[in-house]
LOVOMI-609415 format. One record per residue (C-alpha): residue in three letters; x, y, z. Coordinates in steps of 0.1 Angstrom, whole numbers, always signed. Example, Ala and Ser with C-alpha at 12.3 -4.5 7.8 and 13.67 -1.06 7.14 Angstrom:
+-----+-------+-------+-------+
|   r |     x |     y |     z |
+-----+-------+-------+-------+
| ALA |  +123 |   -45 |   +78 |
| SER |  +137 |   -11 |   +71 |
+-----+-------+-------+-------+
//
This chain:
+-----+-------+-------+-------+
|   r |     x |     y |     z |
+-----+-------+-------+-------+
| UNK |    +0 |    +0 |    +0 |
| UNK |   +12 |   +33 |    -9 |
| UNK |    +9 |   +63 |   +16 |
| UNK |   +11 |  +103 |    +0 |
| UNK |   +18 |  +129 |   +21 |
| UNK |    +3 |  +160 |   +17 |
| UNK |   +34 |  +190 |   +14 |
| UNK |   +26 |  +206 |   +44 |
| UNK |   +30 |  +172 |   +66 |
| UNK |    -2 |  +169 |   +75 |
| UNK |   -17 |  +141 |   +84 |
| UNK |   -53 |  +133 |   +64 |
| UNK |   -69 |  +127 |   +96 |
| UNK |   -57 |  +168 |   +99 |
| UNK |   -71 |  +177 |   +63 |
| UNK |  -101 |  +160 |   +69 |
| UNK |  -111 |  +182 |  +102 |
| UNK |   -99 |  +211 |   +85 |
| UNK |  -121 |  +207 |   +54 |
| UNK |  -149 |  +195 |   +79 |
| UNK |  -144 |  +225 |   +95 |
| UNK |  -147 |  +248 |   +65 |
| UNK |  -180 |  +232 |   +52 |
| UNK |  -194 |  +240 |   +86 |
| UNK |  -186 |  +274 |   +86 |
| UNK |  -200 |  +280 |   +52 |
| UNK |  -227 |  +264 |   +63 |
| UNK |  -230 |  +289 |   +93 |
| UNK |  -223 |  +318 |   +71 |
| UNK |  -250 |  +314 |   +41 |
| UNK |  -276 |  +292 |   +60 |
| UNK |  -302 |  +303 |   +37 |
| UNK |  -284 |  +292 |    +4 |
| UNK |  -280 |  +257 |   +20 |
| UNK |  -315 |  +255 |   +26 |
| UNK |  -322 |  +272 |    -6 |
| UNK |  -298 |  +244 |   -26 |
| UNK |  -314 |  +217 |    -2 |
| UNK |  -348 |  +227 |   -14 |
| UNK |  -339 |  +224 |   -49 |
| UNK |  -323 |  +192 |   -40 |
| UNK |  -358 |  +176 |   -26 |
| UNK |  -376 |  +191 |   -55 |
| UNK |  -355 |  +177 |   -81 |
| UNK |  -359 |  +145 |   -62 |
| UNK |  -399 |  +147 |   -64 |
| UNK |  -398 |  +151 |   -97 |
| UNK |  -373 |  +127 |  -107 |
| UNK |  -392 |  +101 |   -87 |
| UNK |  -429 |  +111 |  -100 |
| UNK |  -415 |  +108 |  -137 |
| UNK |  -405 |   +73 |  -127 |
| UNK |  -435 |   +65 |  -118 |
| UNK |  -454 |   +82 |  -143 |
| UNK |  -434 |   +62 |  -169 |
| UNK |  -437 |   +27 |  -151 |
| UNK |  -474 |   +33 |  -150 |
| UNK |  -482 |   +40 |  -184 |
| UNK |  -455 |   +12 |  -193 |
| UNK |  -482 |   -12 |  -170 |
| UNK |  -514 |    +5 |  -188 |
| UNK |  -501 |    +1 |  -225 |
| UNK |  -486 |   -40 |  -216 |
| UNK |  -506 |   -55 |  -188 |
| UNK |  -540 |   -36 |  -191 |
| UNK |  -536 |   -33 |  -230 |
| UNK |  -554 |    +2 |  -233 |
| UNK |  -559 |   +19 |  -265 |
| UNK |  -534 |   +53 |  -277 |
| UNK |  -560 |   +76 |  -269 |
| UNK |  -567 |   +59 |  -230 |
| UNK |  -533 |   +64 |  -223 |
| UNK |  -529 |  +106 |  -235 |
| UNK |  -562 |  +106 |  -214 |
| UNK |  -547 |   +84 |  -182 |
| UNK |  -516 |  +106 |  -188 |
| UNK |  -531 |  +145 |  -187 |
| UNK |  -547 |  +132 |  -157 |
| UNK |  -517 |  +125 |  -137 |
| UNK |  -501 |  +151 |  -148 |
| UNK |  -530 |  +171 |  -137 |
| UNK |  -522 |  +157 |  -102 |
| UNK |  -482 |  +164 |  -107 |
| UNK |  -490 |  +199 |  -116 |
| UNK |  -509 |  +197 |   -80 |
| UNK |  -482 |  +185 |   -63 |
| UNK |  -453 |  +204 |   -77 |
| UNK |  -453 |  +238 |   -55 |
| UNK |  -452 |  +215 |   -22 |
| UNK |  -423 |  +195 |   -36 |
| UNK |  -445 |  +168 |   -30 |
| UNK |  -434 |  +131 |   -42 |
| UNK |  -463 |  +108 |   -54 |
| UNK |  -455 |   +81 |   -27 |
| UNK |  -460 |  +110 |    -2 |
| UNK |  -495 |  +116 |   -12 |
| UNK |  -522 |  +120 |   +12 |
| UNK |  -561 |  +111 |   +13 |
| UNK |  -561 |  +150 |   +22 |
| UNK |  -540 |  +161 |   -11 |
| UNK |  -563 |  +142 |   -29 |
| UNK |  -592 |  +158 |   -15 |
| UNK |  -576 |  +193 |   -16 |
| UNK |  -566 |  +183 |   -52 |
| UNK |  -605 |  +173 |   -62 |
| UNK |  -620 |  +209 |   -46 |
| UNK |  -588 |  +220 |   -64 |
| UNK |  -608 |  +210 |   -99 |
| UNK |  -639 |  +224 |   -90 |
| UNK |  -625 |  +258 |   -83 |
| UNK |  -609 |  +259 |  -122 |
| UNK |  -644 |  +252 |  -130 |
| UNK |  -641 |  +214 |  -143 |
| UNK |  -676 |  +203 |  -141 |
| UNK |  -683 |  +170 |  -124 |
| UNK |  -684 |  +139 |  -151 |
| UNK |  -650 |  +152 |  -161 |
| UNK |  -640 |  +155 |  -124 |
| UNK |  -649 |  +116 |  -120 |
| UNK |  -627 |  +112 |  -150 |
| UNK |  -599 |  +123 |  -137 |
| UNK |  -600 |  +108 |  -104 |
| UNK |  -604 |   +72 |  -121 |
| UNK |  -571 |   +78 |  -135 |
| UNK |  -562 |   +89 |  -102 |
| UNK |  -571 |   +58 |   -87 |
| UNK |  -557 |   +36 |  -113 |
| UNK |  -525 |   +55 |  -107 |
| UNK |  -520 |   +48 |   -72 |
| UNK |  -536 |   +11 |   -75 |
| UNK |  -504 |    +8 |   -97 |
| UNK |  -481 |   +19 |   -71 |
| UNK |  -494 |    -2 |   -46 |
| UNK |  -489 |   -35 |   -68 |
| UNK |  -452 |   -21 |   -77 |
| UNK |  -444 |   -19 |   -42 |
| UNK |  -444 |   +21 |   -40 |
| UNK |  -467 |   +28 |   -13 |
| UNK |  -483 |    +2 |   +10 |
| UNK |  -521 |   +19 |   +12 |
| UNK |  -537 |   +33 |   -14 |
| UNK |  -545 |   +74 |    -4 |
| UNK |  -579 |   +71 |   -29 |
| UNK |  -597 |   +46 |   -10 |
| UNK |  -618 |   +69 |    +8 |
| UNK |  -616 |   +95 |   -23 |
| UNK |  -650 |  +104 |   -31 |
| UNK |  -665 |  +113 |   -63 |
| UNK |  -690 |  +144 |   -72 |
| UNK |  -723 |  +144 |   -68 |
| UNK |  -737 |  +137 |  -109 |
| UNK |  -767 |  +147 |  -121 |
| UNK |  -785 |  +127 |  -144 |
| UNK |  -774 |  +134 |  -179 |
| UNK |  -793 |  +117 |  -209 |
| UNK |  -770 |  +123 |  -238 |
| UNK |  -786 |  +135 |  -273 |
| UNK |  -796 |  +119 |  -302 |
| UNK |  -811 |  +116 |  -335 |
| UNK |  -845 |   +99 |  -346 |
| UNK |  -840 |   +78 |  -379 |
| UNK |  -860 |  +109 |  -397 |
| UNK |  -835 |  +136 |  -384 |
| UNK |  -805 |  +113 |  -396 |
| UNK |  -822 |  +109 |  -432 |
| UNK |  -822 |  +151 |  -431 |
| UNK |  -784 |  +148 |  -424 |
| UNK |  -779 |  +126 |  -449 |
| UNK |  -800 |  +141 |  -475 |
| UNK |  -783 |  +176 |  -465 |
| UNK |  -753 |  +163 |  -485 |
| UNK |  -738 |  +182 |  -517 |
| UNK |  -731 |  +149 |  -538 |
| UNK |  -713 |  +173 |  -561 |
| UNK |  -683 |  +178 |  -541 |
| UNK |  -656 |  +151 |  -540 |
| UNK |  -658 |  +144 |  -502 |
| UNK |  -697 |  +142 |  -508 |
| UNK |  -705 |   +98 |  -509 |
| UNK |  -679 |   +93 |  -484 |
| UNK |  -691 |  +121 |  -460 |
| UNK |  -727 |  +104 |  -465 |
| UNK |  -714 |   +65 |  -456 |
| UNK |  -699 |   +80 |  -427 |
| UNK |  -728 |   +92 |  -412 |
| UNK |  -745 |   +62 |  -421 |
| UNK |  -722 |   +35 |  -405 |
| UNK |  -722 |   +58 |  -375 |
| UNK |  -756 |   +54 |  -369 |
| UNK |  -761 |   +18 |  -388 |
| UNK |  -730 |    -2 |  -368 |
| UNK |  -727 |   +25 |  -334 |
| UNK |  -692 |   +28 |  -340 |
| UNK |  -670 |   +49 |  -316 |
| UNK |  -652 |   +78 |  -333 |
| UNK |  -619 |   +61 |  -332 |
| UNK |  -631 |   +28 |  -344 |
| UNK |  -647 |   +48 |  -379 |
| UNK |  -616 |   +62 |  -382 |
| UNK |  -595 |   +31 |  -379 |
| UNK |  -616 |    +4 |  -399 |
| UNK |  -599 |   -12 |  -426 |
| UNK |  -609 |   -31 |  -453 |
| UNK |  -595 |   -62 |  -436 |
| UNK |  -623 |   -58 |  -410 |
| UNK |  -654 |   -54 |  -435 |
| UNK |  -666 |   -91 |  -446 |
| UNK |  -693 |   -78 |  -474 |
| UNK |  -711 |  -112 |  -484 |
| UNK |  -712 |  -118 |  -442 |
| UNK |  -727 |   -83 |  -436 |
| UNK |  -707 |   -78 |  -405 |
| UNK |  -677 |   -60 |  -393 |
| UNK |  -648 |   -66 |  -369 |
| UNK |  -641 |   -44 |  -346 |
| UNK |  -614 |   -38 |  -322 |
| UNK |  -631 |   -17 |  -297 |
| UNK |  -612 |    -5 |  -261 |
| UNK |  -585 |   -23 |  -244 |
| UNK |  -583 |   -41 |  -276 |
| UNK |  -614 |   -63 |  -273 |
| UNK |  -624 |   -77 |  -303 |
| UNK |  -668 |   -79 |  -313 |
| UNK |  -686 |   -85 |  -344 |
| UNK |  -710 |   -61 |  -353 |
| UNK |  -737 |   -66 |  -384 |
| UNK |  -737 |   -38 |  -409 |
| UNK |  -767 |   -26 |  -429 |
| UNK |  -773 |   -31 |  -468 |
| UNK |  -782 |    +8 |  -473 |
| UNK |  -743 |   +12 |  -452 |
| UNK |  -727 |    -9 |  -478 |
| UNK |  -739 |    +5 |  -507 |
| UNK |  -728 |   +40 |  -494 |
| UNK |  -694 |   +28 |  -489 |
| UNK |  -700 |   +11 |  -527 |
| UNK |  -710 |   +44 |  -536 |
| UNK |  -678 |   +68 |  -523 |
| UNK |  -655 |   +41 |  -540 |
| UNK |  -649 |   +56 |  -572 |
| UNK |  -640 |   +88 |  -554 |
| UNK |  -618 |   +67 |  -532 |
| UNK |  -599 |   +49 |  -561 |
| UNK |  -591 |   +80 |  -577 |
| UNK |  -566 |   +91 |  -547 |
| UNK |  -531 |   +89 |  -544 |
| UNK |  -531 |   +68 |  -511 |
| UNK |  -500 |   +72 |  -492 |
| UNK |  -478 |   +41 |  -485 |
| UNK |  -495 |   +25 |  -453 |
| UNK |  -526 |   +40 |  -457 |
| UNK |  -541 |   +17 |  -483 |
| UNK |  -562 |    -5 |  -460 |
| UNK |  -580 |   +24 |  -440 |
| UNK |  -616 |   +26 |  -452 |
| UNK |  -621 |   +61 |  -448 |
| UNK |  -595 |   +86 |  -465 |
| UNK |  -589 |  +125 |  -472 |
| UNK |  -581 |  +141 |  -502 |
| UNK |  -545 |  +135 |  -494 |
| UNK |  -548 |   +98 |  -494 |
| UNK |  -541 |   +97 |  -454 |
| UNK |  -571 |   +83 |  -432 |
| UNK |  -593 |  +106 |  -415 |
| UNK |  -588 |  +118 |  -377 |
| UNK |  -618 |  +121 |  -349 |
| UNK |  -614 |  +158 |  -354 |
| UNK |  -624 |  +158 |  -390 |
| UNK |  -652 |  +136 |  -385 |
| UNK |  -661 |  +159 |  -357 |
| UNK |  -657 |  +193 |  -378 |
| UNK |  -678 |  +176 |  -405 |
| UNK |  -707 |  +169 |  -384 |
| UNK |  -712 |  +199 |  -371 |
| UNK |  -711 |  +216 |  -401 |
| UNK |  -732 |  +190 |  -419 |
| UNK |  -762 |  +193 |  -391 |
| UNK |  -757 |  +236 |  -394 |
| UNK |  -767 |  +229 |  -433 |
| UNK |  -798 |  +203 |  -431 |
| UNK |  -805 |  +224 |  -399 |
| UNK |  -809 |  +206 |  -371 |
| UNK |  -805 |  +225 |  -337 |
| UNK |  -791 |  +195 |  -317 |
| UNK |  -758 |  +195 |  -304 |
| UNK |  -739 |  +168 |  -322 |
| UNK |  -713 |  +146 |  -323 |
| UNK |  -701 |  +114 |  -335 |
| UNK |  -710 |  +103 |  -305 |
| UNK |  -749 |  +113 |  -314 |
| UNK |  -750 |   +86 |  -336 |
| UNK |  -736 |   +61 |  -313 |
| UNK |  -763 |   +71 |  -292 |
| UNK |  -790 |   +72 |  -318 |
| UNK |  -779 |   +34 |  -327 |
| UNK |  -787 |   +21 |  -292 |
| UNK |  -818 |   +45 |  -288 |
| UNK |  -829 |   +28 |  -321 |
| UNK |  -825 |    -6 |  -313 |
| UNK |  -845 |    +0 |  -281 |
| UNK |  -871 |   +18 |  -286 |
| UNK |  -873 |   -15 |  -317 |
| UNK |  -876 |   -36 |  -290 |
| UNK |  -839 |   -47 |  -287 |
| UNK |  -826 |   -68 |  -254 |
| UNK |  -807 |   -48 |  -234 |
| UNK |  -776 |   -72 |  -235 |
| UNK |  -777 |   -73 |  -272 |
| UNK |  -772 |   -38 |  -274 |
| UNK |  -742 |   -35 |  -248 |
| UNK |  -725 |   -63 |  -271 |
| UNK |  -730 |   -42 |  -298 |
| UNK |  -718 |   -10 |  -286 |
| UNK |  -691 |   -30 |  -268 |
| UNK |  -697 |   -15 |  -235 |
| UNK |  -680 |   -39 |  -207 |
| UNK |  -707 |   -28 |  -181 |
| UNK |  -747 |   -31 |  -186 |
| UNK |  -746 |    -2 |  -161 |
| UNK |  -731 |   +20 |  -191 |
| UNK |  -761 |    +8 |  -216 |
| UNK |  -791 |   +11 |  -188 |
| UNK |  -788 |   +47 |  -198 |
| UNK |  -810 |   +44 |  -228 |
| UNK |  -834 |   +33 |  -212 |
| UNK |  -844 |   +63 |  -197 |
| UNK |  -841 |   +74 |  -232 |
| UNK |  -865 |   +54 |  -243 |
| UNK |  -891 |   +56 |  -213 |
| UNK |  -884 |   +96 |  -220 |
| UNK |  -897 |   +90 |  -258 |
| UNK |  -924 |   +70 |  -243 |
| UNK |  -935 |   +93 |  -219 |
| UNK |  -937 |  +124 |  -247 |
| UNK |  -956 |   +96 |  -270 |
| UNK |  -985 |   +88 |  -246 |
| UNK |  -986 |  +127 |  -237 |
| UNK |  -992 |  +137 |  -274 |
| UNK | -1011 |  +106 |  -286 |
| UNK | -1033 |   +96 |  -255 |
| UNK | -1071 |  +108 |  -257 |
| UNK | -1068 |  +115 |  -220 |
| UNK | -1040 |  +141 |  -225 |
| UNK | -1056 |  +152 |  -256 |
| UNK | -1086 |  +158 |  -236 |
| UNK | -1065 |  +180 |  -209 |
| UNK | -1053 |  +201 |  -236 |
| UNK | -1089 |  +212 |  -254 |
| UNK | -1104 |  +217 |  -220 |
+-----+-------+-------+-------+
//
């Protein structure tokens, strides 16, 4: 072993002390830039451990829960909702609170969040930390006793068959876009398709002589749903526009295209909608979503089981489909109002 003496002769033991020594009066002279550089220490720390976990979890959502692109931007602006939260404490995710999380829901109520997109955000809340106590960051989950807003009942528009014929028949067939803008709306409403399953269907997932497509709905699940002849022949009839664009490598299969040969996005379809129900002038708000909803309402009010319809519309709870039934007991209601000769009665007298 080889010793090295310092030139003065001093021992290390000696250097040491003295160096010791030094630190500590520093430490006594600028107390608050220690604490200032400590802060920034434990705040660095927080935030290098929240992206950690951030990036584990949606790691976990995307390979072990299989969740779709657009489940995961949501699952992520949620959390970071919750890191945005957190950051001015210097406040590490596994040091979270039922309190923060409480302070953190009034939080979204004062920005003027209303309450269904409250609930929204506290399920990706809750799946967070459920993930951090099956990785081994926290031993209690803090949302356990996390409470969700008080909703109001909210029945969701939609379209009678007549008011989707009127959309339809709004159409200028003149214009290139015209025959595929028209199957559009009609496989909305014919197959109940969720915006990002229009968008995404392929020719691969169409069997024509079978009448039905395949759909991969959320978290990847897989149903068969039948499609109308008056769909097909709408799709029949925006394929020679089709054929004539320059499709762009990897976008051949996509049913649905722009002019540029790319497929469509939810936006489009949305922007198109609303445009399309301003011309055949319908004062509903609507959606893509509408038509989803005018599907189901449909099928009910035609006397369609209840289970049928949520394997349709690929809803994993029946909960989620009981919906239109008030929908339908609504339409009901309004029918025996204006047809019964009891209420007609009421209204002569």
């Amino acid at each position: 072993m080889f010793f090295f003496l310092f030139p003065n002769e001093r021992t290390f033991d000696e250097v040491k002390g003295t160096a010791f020594h030094t630190i500590m009066k520093r430490k006594t002279l600028f107390p608050s830039f220690l604490r200032i550089k400590s802060r920034n220490f434990a705040h660095a720390m927080a935030d290098t451990t929240n992206e950690k976990i951030l990036r584990g979890f949606i790691r976990y959502l995307k390979l072990e829960r299989s969740m779709s692109g657009n489940t995961l931007d949501a699952y992520s602006r949620d959390v970071e909702k919750l890191l945005a939260f957190l950051k001015p404490q210097d406040k590490a995710l596994c040091d979270v609170t039922l309190d923060d999380l409480q302070e953190f829901s009034a939080g979204l109520h004062d920005i003027g969040i209303g309450p269904r997109s409250q609930c929204r955000i506290l399920s990706g809340v809750r799946a967070l930390f459920r993930f951090m106590v099956l990785d081994g960051y926290v031993e209690q989950d803090p949302t356990e006793l996390l409470e969700n807003p008080v909703l109001g009942e909210h029945l969701p528009e939609f379209l009678t068959p007549a008011e989707v014929d009127t959309l339809e028949d709004s159409i200028d067939l003149s214009v290139p876009e015209g025959h595929r803008n028209r199957a559009i709306i009609e496989v909305l409403f014919s197959c109940g398709l969720r915006v990002s399953e229009l968008v995404s269907l392929k020719w691969s997932q169409l069997f024509e002589e079978e009448r039905y497509l395949r759909i991969t709905g959320k978290g990847s699940k897989e149903r068969l749903v039948p499609i109308s002849d008056r769909a097909l022949k709408e799709i029949a009839n925006y394929l020679p526009w089709r054929n004539s664009l320059k499709i762009k490598p990897g976008e051949e299969d996509f049913v649905f295209l722009n002019r540029r040969g790319a497929h469509l996005t939810r936006t489009m379809i949305l922007i198109m909608l609303k445009r399309q129900a301003e011309e055949a002038g319908i004062t509903k708000t609507i959606s893509p979503h509408t038509l989803r909803h005018s599907f189901a309402t449909a099928l009910l009010e035609g006397g369609a089981d209840l289970r049928v319809i949520q394997a349709l519309l690929g809803h994993e709870s029946i909960g989620t489909t009981e919906i239109y039934t008030h929908i339908s007991m609504q339409t009901l209601r309004r029918e025996v109002l204006e047809h019964h000769p009891r209420n007609k009665q009421r209204g002569t007298d």
